[in-house]
C-alpha positions in Angstrom: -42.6 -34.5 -44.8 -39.4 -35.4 -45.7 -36.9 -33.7 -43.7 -34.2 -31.1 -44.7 -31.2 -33.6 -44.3 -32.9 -36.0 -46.4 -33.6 -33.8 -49.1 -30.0 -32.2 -49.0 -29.2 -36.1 -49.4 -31.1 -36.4 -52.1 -29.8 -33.0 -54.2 -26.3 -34.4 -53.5 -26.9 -38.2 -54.9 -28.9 -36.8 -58.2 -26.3 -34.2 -59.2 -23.9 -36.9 -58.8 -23.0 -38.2 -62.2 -23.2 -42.3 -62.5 -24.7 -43.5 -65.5 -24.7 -47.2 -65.4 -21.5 -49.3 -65.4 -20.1 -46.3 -64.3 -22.1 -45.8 -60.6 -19.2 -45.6 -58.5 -19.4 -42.2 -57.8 -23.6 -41.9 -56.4 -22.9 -45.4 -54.7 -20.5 -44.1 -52.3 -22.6 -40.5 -51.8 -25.6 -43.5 -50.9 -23.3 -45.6 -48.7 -22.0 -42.8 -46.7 -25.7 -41.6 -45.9 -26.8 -45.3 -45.2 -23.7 -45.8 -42.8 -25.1 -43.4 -40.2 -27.9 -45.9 -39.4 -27.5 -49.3 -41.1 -24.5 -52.0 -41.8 -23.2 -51.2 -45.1 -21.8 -53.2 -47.7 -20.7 -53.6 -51.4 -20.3 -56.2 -54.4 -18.8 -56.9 -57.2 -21.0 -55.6 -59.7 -21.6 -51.9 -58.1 -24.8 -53.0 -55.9 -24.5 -51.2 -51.8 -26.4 -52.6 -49.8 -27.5 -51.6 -45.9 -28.9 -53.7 -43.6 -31.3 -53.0 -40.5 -31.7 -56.0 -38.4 -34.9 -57.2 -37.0 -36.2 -59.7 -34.4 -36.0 -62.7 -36.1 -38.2 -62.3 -39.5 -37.3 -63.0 -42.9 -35.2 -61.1 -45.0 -37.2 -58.4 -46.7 -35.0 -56.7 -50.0 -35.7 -53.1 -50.9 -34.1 -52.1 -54.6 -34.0 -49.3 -56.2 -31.1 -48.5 -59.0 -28.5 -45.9 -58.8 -27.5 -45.6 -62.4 -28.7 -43.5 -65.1 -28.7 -43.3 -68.7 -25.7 -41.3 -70.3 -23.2 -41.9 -73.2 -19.8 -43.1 -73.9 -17.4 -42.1 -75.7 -16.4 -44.0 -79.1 -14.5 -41.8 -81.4 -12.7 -38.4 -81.1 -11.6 -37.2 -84.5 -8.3 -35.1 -85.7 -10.1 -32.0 -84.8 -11.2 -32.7 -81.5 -14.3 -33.4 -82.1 -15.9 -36.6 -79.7 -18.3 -38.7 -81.1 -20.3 -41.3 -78.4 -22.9 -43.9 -78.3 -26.2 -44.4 -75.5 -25.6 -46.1 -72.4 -29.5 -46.5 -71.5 -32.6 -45.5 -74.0 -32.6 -41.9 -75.2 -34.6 -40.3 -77.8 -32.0 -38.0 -79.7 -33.6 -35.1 -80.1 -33.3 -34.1 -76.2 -29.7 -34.3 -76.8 -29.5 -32.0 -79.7 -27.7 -28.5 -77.9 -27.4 -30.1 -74.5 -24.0 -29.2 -72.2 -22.4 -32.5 -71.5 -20.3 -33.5 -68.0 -17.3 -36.4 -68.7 -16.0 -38.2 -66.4 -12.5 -38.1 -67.3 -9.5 -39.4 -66.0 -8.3 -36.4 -64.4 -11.5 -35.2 -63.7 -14.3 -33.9 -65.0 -14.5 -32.8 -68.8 -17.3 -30.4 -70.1 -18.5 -29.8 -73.6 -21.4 -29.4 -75.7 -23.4 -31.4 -78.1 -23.3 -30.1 -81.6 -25.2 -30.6 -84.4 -25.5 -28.8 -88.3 -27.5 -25.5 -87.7 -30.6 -25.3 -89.2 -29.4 -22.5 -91.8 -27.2 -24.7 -93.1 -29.3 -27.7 -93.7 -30.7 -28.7 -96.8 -35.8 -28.5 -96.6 -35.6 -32.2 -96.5 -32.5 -32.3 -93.7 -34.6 -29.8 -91.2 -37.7 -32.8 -91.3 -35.7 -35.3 -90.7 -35.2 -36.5 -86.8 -31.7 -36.0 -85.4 -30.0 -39.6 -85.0 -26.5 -40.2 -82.5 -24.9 -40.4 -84.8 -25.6 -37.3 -86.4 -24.2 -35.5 -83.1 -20.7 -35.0 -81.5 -19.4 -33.4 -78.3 -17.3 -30.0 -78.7 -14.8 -30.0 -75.1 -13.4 -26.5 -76.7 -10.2 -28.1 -77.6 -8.1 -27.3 -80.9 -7.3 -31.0 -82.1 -7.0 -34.8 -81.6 -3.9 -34.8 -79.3 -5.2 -32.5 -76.7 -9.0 -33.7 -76.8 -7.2 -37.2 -76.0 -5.2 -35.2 -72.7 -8.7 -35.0 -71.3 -10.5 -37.6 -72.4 -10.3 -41.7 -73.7 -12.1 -43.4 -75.2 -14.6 -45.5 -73.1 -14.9 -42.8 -71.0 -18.3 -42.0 -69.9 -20.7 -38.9 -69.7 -24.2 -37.1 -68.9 -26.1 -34.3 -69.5 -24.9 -31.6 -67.2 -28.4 -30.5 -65.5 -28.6 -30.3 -61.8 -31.0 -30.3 -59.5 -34.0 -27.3 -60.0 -36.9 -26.7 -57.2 -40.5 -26.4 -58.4 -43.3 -25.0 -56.7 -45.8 -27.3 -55.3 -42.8 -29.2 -53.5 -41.7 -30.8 -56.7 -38.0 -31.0 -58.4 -36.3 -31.3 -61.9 -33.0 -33.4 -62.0 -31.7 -35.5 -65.1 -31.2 -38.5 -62.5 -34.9 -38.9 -61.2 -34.8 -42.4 -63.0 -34.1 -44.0 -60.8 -32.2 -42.6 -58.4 -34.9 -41.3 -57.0 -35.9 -45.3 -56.2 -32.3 -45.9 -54.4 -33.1 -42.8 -52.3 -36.6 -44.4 -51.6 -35.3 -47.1 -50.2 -33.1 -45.8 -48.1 -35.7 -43.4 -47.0 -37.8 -46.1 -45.7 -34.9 -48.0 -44.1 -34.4 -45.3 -41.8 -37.7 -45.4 -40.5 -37.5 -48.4 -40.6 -34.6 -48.4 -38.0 -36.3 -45.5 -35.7 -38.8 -48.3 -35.0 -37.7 -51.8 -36.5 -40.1 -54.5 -36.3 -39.0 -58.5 -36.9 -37.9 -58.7 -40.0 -34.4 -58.3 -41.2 -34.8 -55.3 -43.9 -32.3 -54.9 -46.9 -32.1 -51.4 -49.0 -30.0 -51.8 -52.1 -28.9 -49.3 -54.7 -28.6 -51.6 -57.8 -26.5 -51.0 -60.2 -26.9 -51.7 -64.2 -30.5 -51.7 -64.3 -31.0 -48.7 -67.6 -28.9 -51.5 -69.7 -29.7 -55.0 -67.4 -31.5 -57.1 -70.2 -30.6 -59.8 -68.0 -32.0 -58.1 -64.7 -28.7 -56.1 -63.7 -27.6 -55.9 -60.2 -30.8 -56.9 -58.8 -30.7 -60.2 -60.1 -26.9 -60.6 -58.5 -28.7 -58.8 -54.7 -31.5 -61.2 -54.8 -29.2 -64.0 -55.4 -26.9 -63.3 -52.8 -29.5 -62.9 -50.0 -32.3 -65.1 -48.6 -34.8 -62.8 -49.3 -38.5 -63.9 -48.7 -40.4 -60.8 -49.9 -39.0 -57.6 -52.2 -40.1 -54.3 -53.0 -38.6 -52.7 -55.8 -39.1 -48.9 -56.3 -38.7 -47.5 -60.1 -40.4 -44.2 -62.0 -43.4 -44.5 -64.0 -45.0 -42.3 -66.2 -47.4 -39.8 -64.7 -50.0 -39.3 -67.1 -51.5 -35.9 -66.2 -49.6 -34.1 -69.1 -51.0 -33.4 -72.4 -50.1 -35.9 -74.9 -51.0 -39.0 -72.5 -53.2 -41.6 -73.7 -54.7 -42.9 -70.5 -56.8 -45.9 -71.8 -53.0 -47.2 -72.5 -50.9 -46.1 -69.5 -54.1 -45.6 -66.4 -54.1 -42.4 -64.3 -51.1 -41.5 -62.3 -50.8 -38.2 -60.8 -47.2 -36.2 -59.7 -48.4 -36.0 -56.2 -51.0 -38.5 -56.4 -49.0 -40.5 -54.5 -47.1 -43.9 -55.1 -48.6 -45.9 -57.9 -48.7 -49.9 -57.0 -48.4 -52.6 -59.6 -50.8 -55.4 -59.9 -50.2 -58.1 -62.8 -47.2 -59.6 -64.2 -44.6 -61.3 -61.9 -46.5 -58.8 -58.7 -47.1 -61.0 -56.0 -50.6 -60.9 -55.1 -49.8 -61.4 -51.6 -47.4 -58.2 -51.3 -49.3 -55.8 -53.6 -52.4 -56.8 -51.2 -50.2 -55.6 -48.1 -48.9 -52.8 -49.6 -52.7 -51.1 -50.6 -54.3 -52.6 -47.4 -51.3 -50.9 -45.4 -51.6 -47.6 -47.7 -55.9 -47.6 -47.1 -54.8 -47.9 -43.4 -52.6 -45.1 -43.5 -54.8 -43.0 -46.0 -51.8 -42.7 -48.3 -53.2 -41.8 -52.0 -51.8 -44.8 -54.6 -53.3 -45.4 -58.0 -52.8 -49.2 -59.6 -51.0 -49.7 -62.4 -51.8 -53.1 -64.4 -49.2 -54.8 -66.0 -50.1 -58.1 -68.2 -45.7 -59.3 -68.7 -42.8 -57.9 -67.7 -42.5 -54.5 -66.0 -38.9 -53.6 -66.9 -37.6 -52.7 -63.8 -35.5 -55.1 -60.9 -38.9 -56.5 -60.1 -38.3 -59.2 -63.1 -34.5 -59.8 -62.5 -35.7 -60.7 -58.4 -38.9 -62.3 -58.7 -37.4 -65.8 -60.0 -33.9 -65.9 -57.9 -33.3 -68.5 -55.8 -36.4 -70.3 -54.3 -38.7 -67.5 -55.9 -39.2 -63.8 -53.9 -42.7 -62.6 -53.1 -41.7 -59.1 -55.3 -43.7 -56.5 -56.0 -43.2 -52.9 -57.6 -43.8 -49.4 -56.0 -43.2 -46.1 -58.4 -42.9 -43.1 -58.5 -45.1 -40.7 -61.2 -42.5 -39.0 -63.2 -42.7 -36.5 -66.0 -40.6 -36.2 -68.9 -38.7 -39.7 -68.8 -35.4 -40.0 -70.2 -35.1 -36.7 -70.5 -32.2 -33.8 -68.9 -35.6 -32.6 -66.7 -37.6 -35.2 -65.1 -39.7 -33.9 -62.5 -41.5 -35.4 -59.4 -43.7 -34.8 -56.4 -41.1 -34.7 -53.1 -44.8 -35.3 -51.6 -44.9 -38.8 -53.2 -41.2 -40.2 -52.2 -42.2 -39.0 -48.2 -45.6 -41.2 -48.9 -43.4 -43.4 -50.4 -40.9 -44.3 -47.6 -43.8 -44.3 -45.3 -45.9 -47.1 -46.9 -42.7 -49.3 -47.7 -41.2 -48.8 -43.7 -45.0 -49.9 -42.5 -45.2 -52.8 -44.6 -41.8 -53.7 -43.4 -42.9 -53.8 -40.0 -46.0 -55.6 -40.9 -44.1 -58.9 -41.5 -43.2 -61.4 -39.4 -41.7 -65.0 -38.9 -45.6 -66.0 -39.8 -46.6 -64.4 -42.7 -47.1 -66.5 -45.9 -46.1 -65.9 -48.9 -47.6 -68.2 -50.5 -50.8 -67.2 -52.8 -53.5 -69.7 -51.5 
């Protein structure tokens, strides 16, 4: 099981707000835990990376992004009132009465999102989905001049839901995707460490991924290091809710443990090491087939430099995208524990190359 530090870890980098191009704040929460066993570094572009030597194997990259998907601020009327756009794909409707956390210059700002009350609306108004634009942000303040002593425009914000405990060993946070994957791989990096094997492993918390059309931060980590063989860790959906078609999506369980992809830009060779090292372990996975692009780091890494053996490890998650994701604490502990064997698995001699 995971152990108390780790999970107190955990609570502190998904209540901290860092929605993407704006991840300062969680990367340095995830850099300060990673510094008490690893060599710890930063870029340019927001990606921390720490680094557990080995005994002489290749480079092996673990990713997992730190940001989240918030909004920005665009527009604050004569009133006060603050209008915004997405950073990251919402669905509007989950934003319709939510609290909202800026991060303002001077520190944090609070308000709500307000919309037209149903009273008031006109029959053909209340069937009508809400859109962003329909929405604005109330910080309590009587006009423009003092809205604009708290907040700018440009500035950034999320939905102010913390952390919640389940039963069952399962939690609610707004930040699950995907910080939940940068925690992953830091989990497994410190196990890695407690018994490192030959190969030189890499965690990263990526930045930029909710809005990295181009492949975000991973594509600038894999770039910068000679990495022979990456895991990335991202959120998938569970589909054990109602709703969920499975002949669509597959079966994937919260606390069915990790869910492997096969497919796509997966390389054969590391999905085979990760279920062969999972069987040996008798860690639960499900498979999840993917016929393109997965749209997480896996496709900004797979095609860097001379090509990295990638493959992609997630989490079930319910509720994506929403202020109250939830997941199995269960399946990031199985999680860690695959990814750190698998590191040790490799050495100097293992090919990559599909034959």
């Amino acid at each position: 099981m995971l152990s108390e530090s780790s999970v107190a870890f955990l609570k502190r980098l998904l209540d901290t707000p860092g929605p993407s191009g704006f991840e300062g704040a969680p990367a340095r929460v995830w850099r300060a835990e990673a510094a008490t066993f690893a060599s710890v570094k930063a870029d340019v572009v927001g990606n921390s990376l720490a680094t557990v030597e080995g005994s002489g194997g290749p480079t092996i990259l673990l990713a997992g992004h730190i940001d989240e998907i918030g909004v920005i601020v665009t527009y604050i009327d004569e009133n006060g009132y603050t209008y915004f756009e997405a950073i990251g794909g919402w669905d509007p409707q989950v934003l319709v009465g939510q609290r909202m956390r800026f991060l303002g210059r001077h520190g944090d700002v609070f308000g709500v999102i307000g919309k037209k009350p149903i009273h008031l609306m006109k029959p053909d108004e209340r069937e009508k989905a809400s859109k962003i634009t329909d929405l604005w942000v109330d910080i309590g303040v009587k006009n423009k001049a003092e809205a604009m002593e708290h907040l700018e425009i440009g500035d950034a914000g999320v939905i102010d839901a913390r952390v919640m405990e389940m039963p069952n060993n399962r939690i609610v946070s707004r930040a699950i995707d995907d910080r939940i994957g940068a925690f992953v791989v830091l989990e497994a990096l410190r196990r890695y460490a407690e018994k490192p094997g030959a190969a030189r492993v890499i965690a990263a918390a990526t930045a930029q991924e909710e809005i990295g059309y181009a492949g975000g931060g991973a594509r600038v980590a894999a770039q910068q290091l000679d990495a022979k063989m990456a895991i990335a860790v991202d959120v998938t959906f569970a589909t054990d809710h109602p709703g969920v078609e499975k002949k669509e999506l597959g079966e994937h369980n919260v606390g069915g443990g990790p869910v492997l992809t096969r497919g796509s830009i997966v390389h054969p060779v590391v999905f085979r090491l990760l279920a062969d090292t999972a069987r040996k372990l008798e860690i639960p996975y499900s498979v999840h087939a993917a016929g393109r692009f997965t749209s997480t780091d896996a496709d900004g890494i797979h095609l860097t430099r001379d090509g990295v053996a990638t493959a992609l490890l997630s989490i079930p998650n319910r509720y994506m995208h929403s202020p109250n994701e939830l997941v199995s604490l269960d399946d990031l502990d199985r999680a860690a524990e695959l990814i750190a064997e698998v590191c040790r698995a490799v050495t100097a001699d293992t090919d990559f190359t599909a034959r």
